[in-house]
RODRENZA-421224 format. One record per residue (C-alpha): residue in three letters; x, y, z. Coordinates in steps of 0.05 Angstrom, whole numbers, plus 32768, in hexadecimal, padded with zeros to 4 digits. Layout:
# RODRENZA-421224
alaXYZ/...
END
This chain:
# RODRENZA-421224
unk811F8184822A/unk80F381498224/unk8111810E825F/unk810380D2822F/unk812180A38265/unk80F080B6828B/unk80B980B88265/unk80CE8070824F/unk80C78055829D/unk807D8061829D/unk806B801A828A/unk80B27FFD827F/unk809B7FEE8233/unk80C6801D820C/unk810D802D820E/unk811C8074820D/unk813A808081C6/unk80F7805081AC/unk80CB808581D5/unk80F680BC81B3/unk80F480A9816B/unk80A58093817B/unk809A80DE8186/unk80D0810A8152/unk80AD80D0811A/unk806880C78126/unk804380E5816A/unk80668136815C/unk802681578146/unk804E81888122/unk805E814D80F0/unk8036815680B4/unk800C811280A5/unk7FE8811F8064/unk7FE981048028/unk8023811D7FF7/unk800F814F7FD0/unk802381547F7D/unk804B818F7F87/unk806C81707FD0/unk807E81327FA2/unk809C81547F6D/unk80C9817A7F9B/unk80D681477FC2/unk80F081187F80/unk811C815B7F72/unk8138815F7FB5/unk815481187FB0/unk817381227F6E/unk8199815E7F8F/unk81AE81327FD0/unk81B980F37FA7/unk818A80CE7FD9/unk81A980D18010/unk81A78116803D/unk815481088058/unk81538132808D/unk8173816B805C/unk813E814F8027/unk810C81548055/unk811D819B807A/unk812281B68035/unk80DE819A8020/unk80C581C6804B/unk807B81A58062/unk8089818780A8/unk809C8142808A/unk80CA811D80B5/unk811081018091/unk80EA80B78094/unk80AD80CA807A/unk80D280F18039/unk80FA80A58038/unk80C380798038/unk809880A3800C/unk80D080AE7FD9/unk80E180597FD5/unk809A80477FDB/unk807C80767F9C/unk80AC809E7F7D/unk80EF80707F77/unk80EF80527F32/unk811C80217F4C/unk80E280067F72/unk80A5801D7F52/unk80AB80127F0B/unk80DA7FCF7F07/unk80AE7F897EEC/unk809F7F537F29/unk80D27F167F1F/unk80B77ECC7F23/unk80D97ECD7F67/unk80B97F047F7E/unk807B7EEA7F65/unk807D7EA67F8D/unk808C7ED17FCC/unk80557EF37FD0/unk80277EBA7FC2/unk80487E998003/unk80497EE08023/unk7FFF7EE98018/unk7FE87EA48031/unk800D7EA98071/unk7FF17EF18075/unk7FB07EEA8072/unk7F787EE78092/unk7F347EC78073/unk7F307EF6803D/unk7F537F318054/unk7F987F478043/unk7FC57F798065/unk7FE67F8D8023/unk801F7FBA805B/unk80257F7F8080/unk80307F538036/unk80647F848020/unk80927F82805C/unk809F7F42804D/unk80AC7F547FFF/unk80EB7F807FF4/unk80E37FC67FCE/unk809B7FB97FC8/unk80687FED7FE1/unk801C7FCE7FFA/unk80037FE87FC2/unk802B7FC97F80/unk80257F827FB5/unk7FDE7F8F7FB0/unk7FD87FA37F70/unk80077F677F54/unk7FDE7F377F83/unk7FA17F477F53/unk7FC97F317F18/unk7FE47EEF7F32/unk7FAD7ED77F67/unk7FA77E8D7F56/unk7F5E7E8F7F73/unk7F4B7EB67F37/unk7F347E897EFB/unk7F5A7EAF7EBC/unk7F4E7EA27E6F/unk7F1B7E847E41/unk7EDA7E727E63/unk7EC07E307E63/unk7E807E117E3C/unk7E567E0F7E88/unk7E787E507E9C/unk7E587E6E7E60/unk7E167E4D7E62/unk7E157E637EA3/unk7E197EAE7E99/unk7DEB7EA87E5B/unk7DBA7E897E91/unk7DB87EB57EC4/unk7DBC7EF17E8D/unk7D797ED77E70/unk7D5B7ED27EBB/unk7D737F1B7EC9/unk7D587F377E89/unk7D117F187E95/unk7D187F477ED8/unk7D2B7F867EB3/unk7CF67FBE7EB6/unk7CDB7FE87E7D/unk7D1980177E76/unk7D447FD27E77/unk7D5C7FDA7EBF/unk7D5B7F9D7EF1/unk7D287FA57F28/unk7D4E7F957F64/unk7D157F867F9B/unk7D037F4B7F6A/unk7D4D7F327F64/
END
């Protein structure tokens, strides 16, 4: 039997049931961390059909791959819930993660996990992914007159660098 009290008085940083959960949920080496396989996902959608979402630990004990009860939770709501995954973005939605993403980041990077917290039902991914679609940094829709004289320019500078088989020759770009 594993004294979490105890092990929680090392450093007085954790309470004990924080230093339990740490380790049944994420430390346990027995817990399997890979990526979810095809057949693992297609039981695992099957498994909450039969336990109407709601049993994890019995969904995950019958998935049968070391998965803990969160991990089956959190995969299932993040990538396989059609509730979550395949509904449109709403204008509301939409403004949030503009603010979201400006308070987020930093220079140029983006924690898309840290974006989605902040955005409910939305995995990092689909925030990234809608992020590309609605970036107002990005210049959409007809180009200009100097936009395209601009890329015809620099396409006639490039092609007087192109080689005999028509391939650039980088060391003189």
């Amino acid at each position: 039997m594993i004294l979490w009290l105890h092990l929680s008085n090392l450093k007085n940083l954790r309470d004990p049931t924080e230093c339990e959960l740490y380790w049944k949920n994420s430390l346990n080496p027995a817990i399997n961390k890979k990526d979810f396989g095809k057949p693992e996902k297609d039981k695992l959608k099957k498994l909450v059909d039969k336990y109407d979402n709601k049993n994890w630990v019995a969904i995950s004990k019958e998935l049968g791959t070391n998965r803990t009860p969160f991990q089956c939770f959190q995969y299932y709501q993040q990538h396989l819930n059609e509730l979550f995954t395949k509904r449109d973005w709403t204008e509301t939605e939409d403004q949030i993660l503009v603010d979201v993403v400006d308070s987020c980041r930093v220079g140029k990077i983006i924690s898309w996990t840290q974006v989605s917290y902040f955005i409910e039902g939305r995995s990092s991914n689909q925030c990234a992914l809608r992020w590309a679609q609605i970036n107002p940094e990005i210049k959409r829709g007809k180009w200009s007159d100097e936009e395209d004289t601009v890329c015809i320019k620099n396409l006639v500078i490039n092609s007087l660098r192109l080689g005999k088989d028509n391939t650039v020759n980088y060391e003189i770009v």
